[in-house]
N, C-alpha and C positions, 0 to 999 in steps of 0.2 A: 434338419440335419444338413439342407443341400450348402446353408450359409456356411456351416461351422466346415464341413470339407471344401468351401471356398475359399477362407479367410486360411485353413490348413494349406490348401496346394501354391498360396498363393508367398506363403510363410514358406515353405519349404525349396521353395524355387528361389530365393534369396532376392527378391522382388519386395519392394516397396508396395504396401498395397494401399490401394485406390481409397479415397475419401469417402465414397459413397459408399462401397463396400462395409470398411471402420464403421461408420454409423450407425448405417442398418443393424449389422451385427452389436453394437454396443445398446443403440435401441431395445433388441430382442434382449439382451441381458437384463437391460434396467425392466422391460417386463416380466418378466420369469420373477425377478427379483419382487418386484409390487405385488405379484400375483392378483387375483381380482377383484379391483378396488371400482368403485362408481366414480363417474369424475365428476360426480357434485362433493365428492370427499375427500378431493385434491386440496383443497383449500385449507382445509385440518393441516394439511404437511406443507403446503407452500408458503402459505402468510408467518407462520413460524420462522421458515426458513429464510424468506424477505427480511424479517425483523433482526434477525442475528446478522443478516448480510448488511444490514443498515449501521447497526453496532460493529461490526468489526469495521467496515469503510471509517463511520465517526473515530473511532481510536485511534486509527493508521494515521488520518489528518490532525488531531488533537497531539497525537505524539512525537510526528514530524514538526509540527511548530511551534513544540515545546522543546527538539531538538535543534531546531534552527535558533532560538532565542539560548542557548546551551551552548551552542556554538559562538555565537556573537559575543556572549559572557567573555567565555573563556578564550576568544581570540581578542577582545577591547582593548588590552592595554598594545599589544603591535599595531595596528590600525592607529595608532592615537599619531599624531607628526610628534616630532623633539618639543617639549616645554622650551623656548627661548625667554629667558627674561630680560627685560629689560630694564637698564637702571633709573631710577626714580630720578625725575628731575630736581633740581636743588632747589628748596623752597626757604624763604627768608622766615627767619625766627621770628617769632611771636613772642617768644619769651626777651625782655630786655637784660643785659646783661651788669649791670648799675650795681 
């Protein structure tokens, strides 16, 4: 209780509260919350949790440089300089005209 009426007077007083404070108390949360687990049986919930953190990172990259190549698409023709043509030089007939 002494955390939660620290994290309260400290709330109440219109103060910014301390880092170390934050934690501990967020700490105490996430355990209340686990209630009690073995931590040989962490790994049941963490390697899970790794693997989906690995998938969502690959998609964010995968979709960013499918947006970047989206982008390129659809900016290519401004990027391009003016087509200039130039005219053909005049080439002697092959054909005789007889």
């Amino acid at each position: 209780m002494a955390k939660k009426r620290e994290i309260n007077d400290v709330a109440d007083q219109g103060n910014k509260i301390p880092l170390t404070v934050l934690e501990n108390w967020l700490f105490g949360a996430a355990d209340i919350l686990r209630g009690p687990i073995d931590a040989s049986d962490f790994k049941t919930y963490i390697f899970p949790l790794l693997f989906f953190k690995r998938i969502c990172d690959v998609y964010d990259e995968e979709f960013e440089k499918a947006m970047r190549g989206i982008r390129a698409w659809l900016t290519w023709p401004q990027t391009l300089e003016p087509l200039r043509l130039q005219p053909l030089p005049k080439q002697p007939s092959l054909i005789s005209k007889s």
